[in-house]
C-alpha positions as CSV (number, residue, x, y, z in Angstrom):
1,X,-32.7,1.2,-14.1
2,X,-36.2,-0.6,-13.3
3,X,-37.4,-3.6,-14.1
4,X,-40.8,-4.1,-16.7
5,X,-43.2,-7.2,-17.1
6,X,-43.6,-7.5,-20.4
7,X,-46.1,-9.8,-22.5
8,X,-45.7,-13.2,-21.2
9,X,-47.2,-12.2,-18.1
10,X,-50.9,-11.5,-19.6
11,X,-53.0,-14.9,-18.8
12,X,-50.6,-15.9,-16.4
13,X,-49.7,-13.4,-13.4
14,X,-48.5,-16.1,-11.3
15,X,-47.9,-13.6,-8.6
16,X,-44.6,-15.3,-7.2
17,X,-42.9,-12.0,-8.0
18,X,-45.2,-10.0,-5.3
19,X,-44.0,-12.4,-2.9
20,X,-40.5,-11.6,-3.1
21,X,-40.5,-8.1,-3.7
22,X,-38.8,-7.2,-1.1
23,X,-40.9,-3.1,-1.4
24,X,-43.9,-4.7,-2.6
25,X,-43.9,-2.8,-5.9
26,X,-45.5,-5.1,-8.4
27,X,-49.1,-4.9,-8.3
28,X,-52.2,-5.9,-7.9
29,X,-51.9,-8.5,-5.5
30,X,-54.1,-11.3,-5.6
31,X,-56.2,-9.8,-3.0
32,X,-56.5,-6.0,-4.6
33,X,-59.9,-5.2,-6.0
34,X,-58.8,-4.8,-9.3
35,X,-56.5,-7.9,-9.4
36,X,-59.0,-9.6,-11.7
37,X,-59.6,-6.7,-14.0
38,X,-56.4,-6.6,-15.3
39,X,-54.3,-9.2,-17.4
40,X,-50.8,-8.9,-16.1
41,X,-49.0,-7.5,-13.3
42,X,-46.9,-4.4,-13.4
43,X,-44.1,-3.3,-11.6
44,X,-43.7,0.9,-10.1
45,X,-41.0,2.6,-11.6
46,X,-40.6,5.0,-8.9
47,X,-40.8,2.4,-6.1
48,X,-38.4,-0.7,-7.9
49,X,-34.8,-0.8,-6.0
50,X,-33.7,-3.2,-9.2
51,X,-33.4,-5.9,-7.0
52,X,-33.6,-8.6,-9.6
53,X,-35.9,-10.5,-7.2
54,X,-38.5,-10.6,-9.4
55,X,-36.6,-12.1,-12.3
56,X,-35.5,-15.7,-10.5
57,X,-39.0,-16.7,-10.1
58,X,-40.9,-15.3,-13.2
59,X,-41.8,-19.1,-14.7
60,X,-42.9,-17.7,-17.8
61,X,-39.5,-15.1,-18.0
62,X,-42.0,-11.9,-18.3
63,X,-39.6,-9.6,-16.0
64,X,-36.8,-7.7,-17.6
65,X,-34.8,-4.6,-17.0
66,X,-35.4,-1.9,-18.7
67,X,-32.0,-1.4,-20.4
68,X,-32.7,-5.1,-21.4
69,X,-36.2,-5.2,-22.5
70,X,-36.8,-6.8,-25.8
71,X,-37.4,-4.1,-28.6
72,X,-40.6,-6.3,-29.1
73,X,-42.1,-5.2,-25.7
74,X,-40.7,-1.9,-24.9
75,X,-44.0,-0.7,-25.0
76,X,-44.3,-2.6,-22.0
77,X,-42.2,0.0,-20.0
78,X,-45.2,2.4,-20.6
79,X,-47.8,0.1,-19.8
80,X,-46.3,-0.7,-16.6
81,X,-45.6,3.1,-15.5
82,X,-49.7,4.1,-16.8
83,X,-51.1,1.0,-14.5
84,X,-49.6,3.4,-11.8
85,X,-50.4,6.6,-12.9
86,X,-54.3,5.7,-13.4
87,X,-54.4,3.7,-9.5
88,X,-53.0,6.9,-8.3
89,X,-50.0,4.9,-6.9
């Protein structure tokens, strides 16, 4: 299991989730060049330890796991996974 930010994160990316990550997964950070480029944060699959960090402070409740993702966003477990792929981790 992982954990995937779905929609409610674009427009937002509040960033409280990077802060508490405790293996600094979710990306970009607010200083990262590309942190502007992009409309939501996304967390690694291969580096999440399913904490559930993450989840407590989400205000707008974008963070789920993946066995609990809302059919609506599934696609979301993609999205998150190809942000990687494309940054080269």
């Amino acid at each position: 299991m992982t954990y995937v930010i779905a929609e409610p994160c674009i427009g937002t990316k509040d960033a409280s989730c990077t802060e508490v990550c405790p293996v600094d997964c979710i990306k970009p950070l607010r200083d990262d060049p590309d942190y502007d480029a992009v409309q939501q944060l996304h967390i690694d699959p291969e580096e999440c330890i399913d904490c559930d960090s993450c989840v407590a402070v989400c205000p707008v409740r974008a963070t789920w796991s993946d066995d609990r993702l809302p059919a609506r966003w599934a696609h979301y477990a993609a999205i998150n996974r190809e942000f990687f792929e494309r940054r080269g981790r």
